[in-house]
C-alpha positions as CSV (number, residue, x, y, z in Angstrom):
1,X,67.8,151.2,49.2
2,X,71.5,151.3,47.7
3,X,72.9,152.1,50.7
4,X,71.3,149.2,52.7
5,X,73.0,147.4,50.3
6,X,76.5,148.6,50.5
7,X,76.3,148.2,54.3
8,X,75.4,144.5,53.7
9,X,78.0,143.9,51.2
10,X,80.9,145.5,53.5
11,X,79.6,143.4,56.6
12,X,79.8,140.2,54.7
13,X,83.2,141.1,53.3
14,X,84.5,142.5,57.0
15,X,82.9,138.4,58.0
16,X,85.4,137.1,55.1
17,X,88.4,139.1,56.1
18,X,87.8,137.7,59.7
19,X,87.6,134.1,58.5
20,X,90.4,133.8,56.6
21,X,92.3,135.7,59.3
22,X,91.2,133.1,62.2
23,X,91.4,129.6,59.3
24,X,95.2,131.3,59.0
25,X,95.6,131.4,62.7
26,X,94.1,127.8,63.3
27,X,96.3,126.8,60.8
28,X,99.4,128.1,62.2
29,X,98.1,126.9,65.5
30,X,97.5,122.9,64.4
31,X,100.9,123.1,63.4
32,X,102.1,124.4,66.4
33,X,100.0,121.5,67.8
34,X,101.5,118.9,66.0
35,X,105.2,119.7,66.2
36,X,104.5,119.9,70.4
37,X,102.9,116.4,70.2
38,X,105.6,115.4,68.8
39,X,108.2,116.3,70.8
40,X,106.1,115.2,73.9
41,X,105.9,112.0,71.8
42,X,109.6,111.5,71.4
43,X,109.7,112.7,75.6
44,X,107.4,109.8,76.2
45,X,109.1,106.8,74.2
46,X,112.5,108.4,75.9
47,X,111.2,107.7,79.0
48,X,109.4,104.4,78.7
49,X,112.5,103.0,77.2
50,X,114.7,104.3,79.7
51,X,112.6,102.8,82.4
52,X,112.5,99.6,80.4
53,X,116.3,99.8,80.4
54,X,116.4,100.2,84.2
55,X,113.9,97.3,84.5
56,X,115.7,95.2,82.7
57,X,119.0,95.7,84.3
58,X,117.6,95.9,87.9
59,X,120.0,98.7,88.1
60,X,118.9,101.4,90.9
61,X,117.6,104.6,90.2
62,X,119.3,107.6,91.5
63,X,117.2,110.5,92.7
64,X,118.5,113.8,92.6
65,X,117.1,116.4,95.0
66,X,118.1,120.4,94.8
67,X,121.3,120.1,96.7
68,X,123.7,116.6,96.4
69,X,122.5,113.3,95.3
70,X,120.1,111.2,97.6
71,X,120.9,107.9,98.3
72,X,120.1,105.1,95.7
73,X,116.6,103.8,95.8
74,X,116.5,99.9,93.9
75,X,113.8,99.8,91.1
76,X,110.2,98.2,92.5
77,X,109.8,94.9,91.2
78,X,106.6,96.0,89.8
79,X,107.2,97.4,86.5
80,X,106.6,100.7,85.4
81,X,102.8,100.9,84.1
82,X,103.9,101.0,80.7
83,X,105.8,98.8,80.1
84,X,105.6,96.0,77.5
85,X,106.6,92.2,79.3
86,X,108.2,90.4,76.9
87,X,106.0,87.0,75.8
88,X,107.2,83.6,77.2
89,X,105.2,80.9,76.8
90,X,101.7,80.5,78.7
91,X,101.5,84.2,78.7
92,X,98.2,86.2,77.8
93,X,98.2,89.5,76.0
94,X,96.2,90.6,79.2
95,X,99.9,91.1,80.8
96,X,100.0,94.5,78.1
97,X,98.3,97.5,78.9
98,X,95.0,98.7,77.0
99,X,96.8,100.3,74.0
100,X,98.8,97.3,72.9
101,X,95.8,94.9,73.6
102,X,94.1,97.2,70.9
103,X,97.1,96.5,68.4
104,X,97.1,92.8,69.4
105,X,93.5,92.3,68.6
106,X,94.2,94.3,65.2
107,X,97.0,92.5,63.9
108,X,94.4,89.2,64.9
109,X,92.0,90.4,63.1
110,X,94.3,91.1,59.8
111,X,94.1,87.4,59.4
112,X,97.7,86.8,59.2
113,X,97.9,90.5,56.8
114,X,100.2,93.2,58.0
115,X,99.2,96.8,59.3
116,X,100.7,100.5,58.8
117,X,101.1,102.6,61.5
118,X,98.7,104.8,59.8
119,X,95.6,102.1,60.2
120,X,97.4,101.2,64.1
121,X,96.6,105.1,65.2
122,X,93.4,105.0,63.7
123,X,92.6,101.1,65.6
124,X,93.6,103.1,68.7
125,X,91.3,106.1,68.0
126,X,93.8,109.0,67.4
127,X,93.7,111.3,64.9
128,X,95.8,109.3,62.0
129,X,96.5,113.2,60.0
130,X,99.3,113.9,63.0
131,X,102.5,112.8,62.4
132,X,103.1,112.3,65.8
133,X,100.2,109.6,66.2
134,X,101.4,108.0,63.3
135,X,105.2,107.8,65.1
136,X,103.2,106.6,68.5
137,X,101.9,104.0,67.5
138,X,105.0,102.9,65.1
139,X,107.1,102.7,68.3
140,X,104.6,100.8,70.1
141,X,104.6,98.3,67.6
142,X,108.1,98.1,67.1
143,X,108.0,97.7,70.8
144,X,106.1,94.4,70.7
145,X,108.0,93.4,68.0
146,X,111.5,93.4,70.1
147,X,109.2,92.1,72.9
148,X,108.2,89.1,70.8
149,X,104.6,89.7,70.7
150,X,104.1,90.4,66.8
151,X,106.8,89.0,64.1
């Protein structure tokens, strides 16, 4: 009966060696995780600005292809998809895409209060732990802040 035992006993600690083996692993893999959503964060907000740059000063965009330059193709008059318009008078937040109608019905609903970034990620439904949701939906703010949309 001892031995049953002592088979048991070595199972359940072989099961606790392999658990804190993979918690270690997911550990080293969320922050892995994190630190690429970051970057692709940063590679996102990079780009939208850039194309808000080139929007704003109708400037054309230049193409590059594998050998020499193509030739210059203007910017559409329709605005890249995510960017933020900037409020004039008579204009409706429907103008902004989904997220930021999310952070404008937010701030409406704070009653005049003000809002972290922290409480912004979770209105949008991301996971508010990750630093780089946090920084997300700071620069979307800020970006209807310059925009005019929240003071």
């Amino acid at each position: 009966m001892a031995s049953m035992r002592a088979v048991l006993e070595s199972r359940e600690k072989a099961a606790l060696v392999r658990v804190e083996e993979l918690r270690a692993e997911f550990e080293r893999v969320r922050v892995a995780l994190a630190e690429a959503e970051e970057v692709l964060n940063h590679r996102v907000i990079g780009l939208e600005q850039y194309l808000e740059a080139l929007a704003e000063q109708g400037a054309p965009v230049v193409t590059e292809a594998a050998g020499p330059a193509v030739a210059e193709v203007p910017v559409p008059t329709a605005e890249p998809r995510r960017t933020v318009a900037r409020r004039e008078d008579g204009v409706s937040v429907e103008v902004l895409g989904p997220d930021y109608q999310r952070i404008m019905s937010a701030f409406e609903g704070a009653d005049g209060g003000s809002l972290s970034a922290r409480r912004v990620a979770v209105v949008l439904g991301w996971d508010s732990s990750v630093p780089a949701r946090v920084e997300g939906a700071r620069g979307r703010m800020k970006r209807l802040v310059e925009r005019g949309w929240l003071m």
